[in-house]
FIDREN-475342 format. One record per residue (C-alpha): x, y, z. Coordinates in steps of 0.05 Angstrom, whole numbers. Layout:
+--------+--------+--------+
:     c1 :     c2 :     c3 :
+--------+--------+--------+
:      X :      Y :      Z :
...
+--------+--------+--------+
//
This chain:
+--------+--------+--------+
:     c1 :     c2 :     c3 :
+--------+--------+--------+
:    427 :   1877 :    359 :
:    489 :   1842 :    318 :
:    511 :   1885 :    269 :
:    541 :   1859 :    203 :
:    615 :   1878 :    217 :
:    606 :   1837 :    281 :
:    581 :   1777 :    244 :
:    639 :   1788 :    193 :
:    683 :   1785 :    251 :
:    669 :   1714 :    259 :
:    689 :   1688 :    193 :
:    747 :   1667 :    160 :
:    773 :   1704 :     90 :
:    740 :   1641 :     56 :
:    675 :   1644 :     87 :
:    677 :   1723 :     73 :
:    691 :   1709 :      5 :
:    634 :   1663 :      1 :
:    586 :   1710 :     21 :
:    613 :   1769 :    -23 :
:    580 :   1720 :    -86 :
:    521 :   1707 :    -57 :
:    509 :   1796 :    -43 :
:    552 :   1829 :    -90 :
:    551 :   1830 :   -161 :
:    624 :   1816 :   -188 :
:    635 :   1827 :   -257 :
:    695 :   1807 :   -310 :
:    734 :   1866 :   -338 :
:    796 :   1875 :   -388 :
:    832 :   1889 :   -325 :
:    809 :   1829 :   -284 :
:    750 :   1813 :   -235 :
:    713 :   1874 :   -209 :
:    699 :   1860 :   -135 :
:    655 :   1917 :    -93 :
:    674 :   1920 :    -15 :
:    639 :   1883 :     26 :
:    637 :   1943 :     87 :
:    650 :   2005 :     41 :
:    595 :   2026 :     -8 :
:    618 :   2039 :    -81 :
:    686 :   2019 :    -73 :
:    711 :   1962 :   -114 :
:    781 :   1918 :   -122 :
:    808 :   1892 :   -175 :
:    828 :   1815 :   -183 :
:    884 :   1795 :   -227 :
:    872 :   1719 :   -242 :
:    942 :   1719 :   -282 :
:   1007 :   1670 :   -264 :
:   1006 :   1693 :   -193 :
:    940 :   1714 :   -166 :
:    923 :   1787 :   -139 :
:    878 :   1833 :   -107 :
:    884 :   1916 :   -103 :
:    852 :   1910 :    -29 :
:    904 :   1934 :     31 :
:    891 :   1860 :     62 :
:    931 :   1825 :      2 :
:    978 :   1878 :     -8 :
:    997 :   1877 :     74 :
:    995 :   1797 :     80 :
:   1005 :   1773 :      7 :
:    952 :   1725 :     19 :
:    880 :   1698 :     -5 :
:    833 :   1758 :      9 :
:    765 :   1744 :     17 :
:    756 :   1780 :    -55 :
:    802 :   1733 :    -84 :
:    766 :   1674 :    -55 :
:    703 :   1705 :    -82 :
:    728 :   1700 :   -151 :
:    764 :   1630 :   -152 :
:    692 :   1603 :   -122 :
:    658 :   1638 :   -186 :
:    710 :   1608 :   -229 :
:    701 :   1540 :   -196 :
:    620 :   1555 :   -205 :
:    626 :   1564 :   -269 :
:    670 :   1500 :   -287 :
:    624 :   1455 :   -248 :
:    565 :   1472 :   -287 :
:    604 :   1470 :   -352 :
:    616 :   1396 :   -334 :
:    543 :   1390 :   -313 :
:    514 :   1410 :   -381 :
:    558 :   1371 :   -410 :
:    542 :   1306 :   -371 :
:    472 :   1323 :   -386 :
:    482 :   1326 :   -462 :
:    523 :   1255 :   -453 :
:    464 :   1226 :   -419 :
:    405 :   1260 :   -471 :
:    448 :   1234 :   -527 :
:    455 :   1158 :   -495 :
:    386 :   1162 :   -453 :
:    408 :   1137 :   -388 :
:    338 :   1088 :   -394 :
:    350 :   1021 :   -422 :
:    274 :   1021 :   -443 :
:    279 :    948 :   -474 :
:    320 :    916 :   -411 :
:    267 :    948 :   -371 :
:    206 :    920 :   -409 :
:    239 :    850 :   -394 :
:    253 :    855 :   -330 :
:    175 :    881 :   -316 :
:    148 :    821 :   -362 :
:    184 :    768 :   -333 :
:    186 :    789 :   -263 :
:    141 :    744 :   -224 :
:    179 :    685 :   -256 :
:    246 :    702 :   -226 :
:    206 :    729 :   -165 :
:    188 :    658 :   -153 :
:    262 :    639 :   -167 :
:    293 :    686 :   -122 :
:    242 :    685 :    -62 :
:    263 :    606 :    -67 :
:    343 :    621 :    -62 :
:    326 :    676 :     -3 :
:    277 :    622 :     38 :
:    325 :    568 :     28 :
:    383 :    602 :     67 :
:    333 :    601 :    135 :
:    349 :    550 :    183 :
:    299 :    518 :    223 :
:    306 :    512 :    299 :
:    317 :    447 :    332 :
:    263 :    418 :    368 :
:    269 :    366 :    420 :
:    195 :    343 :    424 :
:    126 :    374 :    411 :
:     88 :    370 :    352 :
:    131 :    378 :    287 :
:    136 :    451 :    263 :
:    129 :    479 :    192 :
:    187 :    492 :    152 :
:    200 :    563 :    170 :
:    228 :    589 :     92 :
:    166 :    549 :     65 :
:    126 :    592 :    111 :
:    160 :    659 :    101 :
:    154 :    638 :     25 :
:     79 :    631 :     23 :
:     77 :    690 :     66 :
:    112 :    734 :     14 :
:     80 :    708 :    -44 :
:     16 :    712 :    -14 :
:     26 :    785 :     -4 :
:     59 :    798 :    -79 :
:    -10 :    768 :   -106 :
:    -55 :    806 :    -62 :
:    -91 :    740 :    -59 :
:   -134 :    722 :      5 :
:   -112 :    664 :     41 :
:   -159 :    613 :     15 :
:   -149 :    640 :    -57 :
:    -79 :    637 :    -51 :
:    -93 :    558 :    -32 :
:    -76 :    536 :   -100 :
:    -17 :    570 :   -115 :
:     19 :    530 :    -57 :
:     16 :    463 :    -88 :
:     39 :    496 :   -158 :
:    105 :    524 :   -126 :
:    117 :    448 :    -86 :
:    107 :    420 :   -154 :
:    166 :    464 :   -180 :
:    205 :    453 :   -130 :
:    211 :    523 :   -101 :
:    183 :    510 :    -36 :
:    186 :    445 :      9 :
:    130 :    448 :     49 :
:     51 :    459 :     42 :
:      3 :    480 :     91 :
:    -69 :    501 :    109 :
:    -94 :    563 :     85 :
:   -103 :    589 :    158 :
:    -34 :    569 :    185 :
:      4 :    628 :    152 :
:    -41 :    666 :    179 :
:    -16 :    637 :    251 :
:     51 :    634 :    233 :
:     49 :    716 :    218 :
:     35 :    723 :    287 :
:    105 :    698 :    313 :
:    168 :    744 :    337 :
:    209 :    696 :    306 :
:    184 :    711 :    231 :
:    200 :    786 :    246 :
:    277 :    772 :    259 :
:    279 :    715 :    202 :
:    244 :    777 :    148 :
:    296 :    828 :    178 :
:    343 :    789 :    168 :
:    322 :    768 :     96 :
:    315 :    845 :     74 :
:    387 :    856 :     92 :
:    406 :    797 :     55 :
:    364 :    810 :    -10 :
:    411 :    883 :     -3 :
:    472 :    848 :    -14 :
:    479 :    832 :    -82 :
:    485 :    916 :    -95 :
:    538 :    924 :    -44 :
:    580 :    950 :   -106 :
:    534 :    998 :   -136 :
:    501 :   1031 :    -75 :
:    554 :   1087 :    -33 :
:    497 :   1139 :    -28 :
:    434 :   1128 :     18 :
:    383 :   1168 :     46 :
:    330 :   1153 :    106 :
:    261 :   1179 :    117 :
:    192 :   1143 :    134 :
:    130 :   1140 :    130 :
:     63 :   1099 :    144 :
:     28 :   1038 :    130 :
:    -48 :   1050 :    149 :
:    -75 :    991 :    193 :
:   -154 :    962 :    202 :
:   -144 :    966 :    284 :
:   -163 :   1031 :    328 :
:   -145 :   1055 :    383 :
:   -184 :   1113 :    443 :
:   -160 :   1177 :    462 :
:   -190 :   1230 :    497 :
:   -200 :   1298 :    470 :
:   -196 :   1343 :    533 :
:   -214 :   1401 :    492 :
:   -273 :   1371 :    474 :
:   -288 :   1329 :    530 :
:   -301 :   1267 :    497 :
:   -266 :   1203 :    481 :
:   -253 :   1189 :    406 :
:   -222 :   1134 :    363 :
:   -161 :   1142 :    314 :
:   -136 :   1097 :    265 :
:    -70 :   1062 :    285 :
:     -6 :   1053 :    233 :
:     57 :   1025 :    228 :
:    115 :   1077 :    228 :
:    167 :   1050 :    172 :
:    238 :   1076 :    179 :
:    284 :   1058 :    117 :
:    348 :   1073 :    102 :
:    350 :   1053 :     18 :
:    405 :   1066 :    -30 :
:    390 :   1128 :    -85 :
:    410 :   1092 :   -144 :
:    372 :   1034 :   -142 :
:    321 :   1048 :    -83 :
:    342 :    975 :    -52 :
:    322 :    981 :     22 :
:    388 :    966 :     64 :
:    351 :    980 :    126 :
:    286 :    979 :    166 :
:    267 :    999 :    228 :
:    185 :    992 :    244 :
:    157 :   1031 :    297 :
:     83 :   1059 :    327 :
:     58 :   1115 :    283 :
:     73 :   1177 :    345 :
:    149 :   1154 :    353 :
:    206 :   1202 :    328 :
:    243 :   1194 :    263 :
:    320 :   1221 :    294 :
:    325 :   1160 :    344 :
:    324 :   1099 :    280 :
:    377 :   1140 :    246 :
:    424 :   1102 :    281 :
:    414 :   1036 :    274 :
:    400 :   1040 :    201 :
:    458 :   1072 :    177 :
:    503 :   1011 :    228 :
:    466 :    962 :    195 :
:    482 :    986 :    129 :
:    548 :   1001 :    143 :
:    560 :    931 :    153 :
:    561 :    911 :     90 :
:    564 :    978 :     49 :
:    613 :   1027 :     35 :
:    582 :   1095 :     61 :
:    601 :   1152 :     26 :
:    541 :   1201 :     43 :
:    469 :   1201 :     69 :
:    410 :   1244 :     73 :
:    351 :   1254 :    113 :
:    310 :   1312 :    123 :
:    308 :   1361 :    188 :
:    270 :   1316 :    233 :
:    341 :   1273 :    229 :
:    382 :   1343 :    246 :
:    425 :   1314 :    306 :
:    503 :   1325 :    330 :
:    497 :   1243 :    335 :
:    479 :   1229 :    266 :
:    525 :   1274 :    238 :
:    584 :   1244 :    276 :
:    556 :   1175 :    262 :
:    563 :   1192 :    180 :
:    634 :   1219 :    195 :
:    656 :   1161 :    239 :
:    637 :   1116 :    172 :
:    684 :   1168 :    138 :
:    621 :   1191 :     99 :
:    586 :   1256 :    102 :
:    508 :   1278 :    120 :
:    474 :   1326 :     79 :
:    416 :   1345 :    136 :
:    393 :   1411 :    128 :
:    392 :   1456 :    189 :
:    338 :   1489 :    223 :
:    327 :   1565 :    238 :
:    359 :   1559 :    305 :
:    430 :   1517 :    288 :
:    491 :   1554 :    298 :
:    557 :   1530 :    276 :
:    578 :   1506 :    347 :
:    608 :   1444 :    350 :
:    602 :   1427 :    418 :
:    655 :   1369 :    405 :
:    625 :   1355 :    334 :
:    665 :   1373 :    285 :
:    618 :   1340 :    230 :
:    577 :   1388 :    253 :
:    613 :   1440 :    255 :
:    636 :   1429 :    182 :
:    566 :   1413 :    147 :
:    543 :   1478 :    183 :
:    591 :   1528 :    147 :
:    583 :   1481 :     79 :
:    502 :   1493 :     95 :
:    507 :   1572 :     97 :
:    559 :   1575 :     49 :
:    559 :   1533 :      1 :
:    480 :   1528 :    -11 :
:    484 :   1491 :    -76 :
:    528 :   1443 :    -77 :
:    491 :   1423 :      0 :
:    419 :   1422 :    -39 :
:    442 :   1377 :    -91 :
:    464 :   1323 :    -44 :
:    404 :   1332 :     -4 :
:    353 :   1322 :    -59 :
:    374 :   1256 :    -65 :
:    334 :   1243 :     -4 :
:    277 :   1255 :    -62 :
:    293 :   1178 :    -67 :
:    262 :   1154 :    -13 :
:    198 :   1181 :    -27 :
:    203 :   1146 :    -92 :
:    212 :   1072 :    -50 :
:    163 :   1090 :     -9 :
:    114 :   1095 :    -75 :
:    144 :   1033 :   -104 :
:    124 :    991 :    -44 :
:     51 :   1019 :    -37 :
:     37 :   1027 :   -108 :
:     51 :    954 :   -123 :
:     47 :    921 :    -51 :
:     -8 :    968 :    -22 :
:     -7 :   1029 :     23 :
:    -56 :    984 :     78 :
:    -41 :    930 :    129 :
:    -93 :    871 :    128 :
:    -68 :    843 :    183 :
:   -112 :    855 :    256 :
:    -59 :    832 :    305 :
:     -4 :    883 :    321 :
:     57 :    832 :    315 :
:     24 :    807 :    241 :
:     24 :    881 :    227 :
:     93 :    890 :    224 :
:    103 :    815 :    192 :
:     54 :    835 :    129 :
:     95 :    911 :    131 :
:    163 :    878 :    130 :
:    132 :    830 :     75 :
:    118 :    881 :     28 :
:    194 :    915 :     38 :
:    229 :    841 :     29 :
:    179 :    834 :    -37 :
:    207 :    910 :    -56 :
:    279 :    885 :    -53 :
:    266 :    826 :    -94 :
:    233 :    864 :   -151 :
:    292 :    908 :   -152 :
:    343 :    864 :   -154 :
:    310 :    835 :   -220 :
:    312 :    901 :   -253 :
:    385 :    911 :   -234 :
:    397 :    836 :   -267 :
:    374 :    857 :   -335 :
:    399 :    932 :   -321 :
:    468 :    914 :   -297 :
:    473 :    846 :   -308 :
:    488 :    831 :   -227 :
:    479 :    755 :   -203 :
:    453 :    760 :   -147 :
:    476 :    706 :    -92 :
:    447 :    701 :    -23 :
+--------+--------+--------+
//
C-alpha cells in the first residue's frame, strides 16, 4: 500500500503546496499566515507575506527558498485576487447586460432574408466540373442551394417546387430543376466534399473572434434499419441506424469550424484530429475541450503543437507519465492541482451541447433521407444552414461582413 509520505515524495514544493489548500485549513493572523504541517499533526508555521517573503519551517530556514507552505499561501492570495476580478467582471457585465436584446430581435426577424442572401454568395463560389460530352449537368451551387433551402423550410420536395422559381426570379440562384432531381443529386459523393467544404468556408468570416473551441458529437436519428443478432437471446433483431456527427465549433459564437460524420458505433478520440487541423488552418488555437472519451497523449500533443492547450479531463486510471508527452504531463499536474481553474476551461465544452440543440431544434434532430450517402448530404445540410444563421446574428451583434 502507498503511504502518503511516499506520494509526497513525488512532488515538487509547488505541488506540495497545492495540496496543503486543498486539506489544511490556513488561516490569516496579526503575525502572518497560519500554515499546519502537512506530516506532523498540530504543528503549524508561520508565513510572513512582508517585503521579503518567509516561512518558520526548517526547509526555508536551511535553503532560503519557496517552501511548500509558502506556495500554499501565495496560491490563496492569487485565489483570492482572481475571484475579486471575477465578481467584478460579473458586476460589469449585470450592469451592461452582455445581451444586445434589440440586435438580437433583428437578426431573428430578418433572418431568412439574408439567409437567402448569403446561401447565394456561399453557392456562387462552387465551381462546376468540366465536362467533355454527356448530357449537360445541373449547376452544382444551384443544386446545393435548393438543397439547403429545402432543408431550412422543412418543405417536401414537391412543396418546395415553388420556391425555386421565386429565388431564379431574384436572382439568387441560376438554375431550376425538377422537384425529384435534388433528391438525385443528394445522392452524389461529390455534394459531400462541395458542403464540407462550404461549412469551412461559412467559418471564416469569425476567424477573429473565435481562439477557444471545443469538440463532442452526437446523433442524427435516420428512417433505415439495420439486423443484429442477440446471442443472448437467440434471435435476430432490428436497430435503428444514425449518423455519428463529430464537430469541432467555436464557444463564443457556436460557428461549426469542423465536421467529421461517421456510423453511429465508431469512437469519438480518432476525429479529434482532423478537426482541430482543419480548424487550425484558418484559426488561431488557443485552447480546446472535449470530454474523456477524447482523453489521448495524441490530442494533447496535437493542442500543444498548435501552441494551444487541452482542457480533457482525466480518467481514474491516468497518471502523470509522460511517456514523451509533455502536454500531458503538464495538463496532468494542472488537473490534480489546480482543479478550478481546469473545470472552468472545461465547461466550455458545455458549448457544444448548446450547437448541437441549435441545429436540431431549428433544423430537426431526424434524417429524411433513405440512402446512406443522402444521409450524410441532408446531416451536413443542416450544419452548413447552422453556420449561416450564425453568421447573421454575429452581423447585427458584431457588425462582421462576412465575405466568402
Amino acid at each position: 500500500m502507498v503511504t502518503q509520505k511516499q506520494i509526497l515524495s513525488k512532488l515538487n514544493r509547488k505541488e506540495r503546496g497545492h495540496l496543503l489548500t486543498q486539506n489544511k485549513d490556513i488561516q490569516r493572523t496579526t503575525d502572518g499566515f497560519k500554515v499546519p504541517s502537512q506530516t506532523q499533526e498540530g504543528k503549524e508555521y508561520i508565513v510572513n507575506t512582508g517585503k521579503n517573503w518567509s516561512c518558520t519551517c526548517h526547509d526555508h530556514q536551511k535553503e532560503n527558498e519557496k517552501c511548500k507552505h509558502i506556495w500554499a499561501v501565495e496560491l490563496i492570495l492569487t485565489q483570492q485576487a482572481q475571484k475579486q476580478d471575477k465578481q467584478e467582471i460579473r458586476e460589469r457585465a449585470e450592469e451592461s447586460y452582455s445581451q444586445n436584446w434589440t440586435a438580437y430581435n433583428h437578426s431573428q426577424t430578418h433572418e431568412r432574408k439574408q439567409f437567402l442572401q448569403l446561401l447565394s454568395d456561399l453557392t456562387q463560389t462552387i465551381e462546376n466540373q468540366e465536362q467533355s460530352n454527356g448530357r449537360p449537368r445541373k449547376d452544382l451551387g444551384s443544386m446545393i442551394f435548393h438543397s439547403a433551402l429545402k432543408v431550412y423550410t422543412g418543405f417536401s420536395l414537391r412543396r418546395y417546387q415553388s420556391l425555386q422559381q421565386r429565388a431564379k426570379q431574384q436572382k439568387l440562384v441560376e438554375d431550376t430543376c425538377a422537384y425529384n432531381t435534388i433528391s438525385h443529386y443528394l445522392q452524389k459523393q461529390e455534394l459531400t466534399e462541395k458542403l464540407e467544404e462550404l461549412i469551412y468556408k461559412s467559418a471564416s468570416p469569425l476567424t477573429t473572434i473565435e481562439t477557444e473551441f471545443a469538440v463532442d458529437s452526437s446523433g442524427f436519428s435516420t428512417s433505415t434499419f439495420g439486423k443484429y443478432f442477440n446471442h443472448k437471446h437467440g434471435e435476430e433483431r432490428e436497430v435503428r441506424e444514425w449518423i455519428k456527427a463529430h464537430l469541432i465549433s467555436g464557444t463564443r459564437t457556436n460557428i461549426v469550424t469542423g465536421v467529421e460524420l461517421t456510423k453511429g458505433n465508431k469512437h469519438d478520440s480518432p476525429q479529434f484530429k482532423p478537426l482541430v487541423e482543419k480548424t487550425a488552418e484558418q484559426f488561431n488555437i488557443e485552447e480546446v475541450s472535449a470530454d474523456k472519451a477524447y482523453n489521448s497523449r495524441e490530442n494533447y500533443q496535437l493542442v500543444e503543437e498548435l501552441d494551444g492547450e487541452a482542457y480533457i479531463p482525466f480518467r481514474k486510471n491516468s497518471t502523470g507519465r509522460s511517456k514523451g508527452c509533455k502536454a500531458w504531463k503538464k495538463m496532468y499536474h494542472k488537473f490534480q492541482y489546480q482543479k478550478e481553474e481546469f473545470r472552468d476551461h472545461y465547461h466550455k465544452r458545455s458549448n457544444s451541447e448548446t450547437v448541437f440543440h441549435m441545429i436540431k431544434e431549428k433544423f430537426g434532430e431526424d434524417i429524411n433521407s433513405k440512402k446512406h450517402r443522402s444521409q450524410l448530404n441532408e446531416t451536413l445540410l443542416k450544419i452548413l444552414n447552422h453556420n449561416i444563421a450564425v453568421t447573421i446574428q454575429q452581423i447585427h451583434q458584431k457588425g462582421i461582413k462576412p465575405e466568402f
